[in-house]
Phi, psi and omega in degrees: 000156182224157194248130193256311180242126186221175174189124169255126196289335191229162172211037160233198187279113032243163180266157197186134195221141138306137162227175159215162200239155189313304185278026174057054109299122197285120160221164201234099205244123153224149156236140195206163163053031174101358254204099162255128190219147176220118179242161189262118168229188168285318152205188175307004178239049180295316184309302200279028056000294175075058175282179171240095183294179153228135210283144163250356162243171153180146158212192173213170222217120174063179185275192169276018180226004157291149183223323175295134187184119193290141162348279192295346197280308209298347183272340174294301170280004170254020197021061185271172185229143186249114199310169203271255221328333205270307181293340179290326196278314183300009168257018197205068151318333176274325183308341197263331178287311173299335154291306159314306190302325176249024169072035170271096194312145198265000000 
């Protein structure tokens, strides 16, 4: 799957981003307890639903107190493909900051 669009939701443990992919499916990338999964739902507002997704990735990574992790690394071991533009940016750590900060999606 390739990835066009992300917004990262936490920017402490766990990491974790909205996404979408070139044909606009909503996937849902969290990694946490060493444990990275990207699951398919209909869109971001799956919690309030209180839907079940499916998952299409998972690896595991690090230990059980890992949470942390980068974008790329995590499409890299969940072997998601990170759209050209999405990968040019996440290469300029101040723009993905500088984007957080104003809530803009990257």
């Amino acid at each position: 799957m390739k990835i066009v669009r992300a917004v990262r939701t936490c920017v402490a443990c766990p990491s974790e981003w909205n996404a979408w992919t070139a044909d606009g499916q909503y996937l849902y990338l969290r990694y946490r307890f060493g444990c990275g999964t990207a699951t398919k739902y209909i869109d971001q507002h799956f919690c309030d639903r209180h839907e079940t997704g499916l998952i299409v990735a998972e690896f595991t990574w690090g230990d059980w107190l890992d949470g942390e992790i980068d974008l790329d690394q995590f499409c890299e071991f969940a072997d998601l493909d990170l759209g050209h533009r999405l990968r040019w940016w996440l290469r300029w750590p101040w723009r993905a900051l500088r984007a957080w900060e104003r809530r803009r999606p990257l």
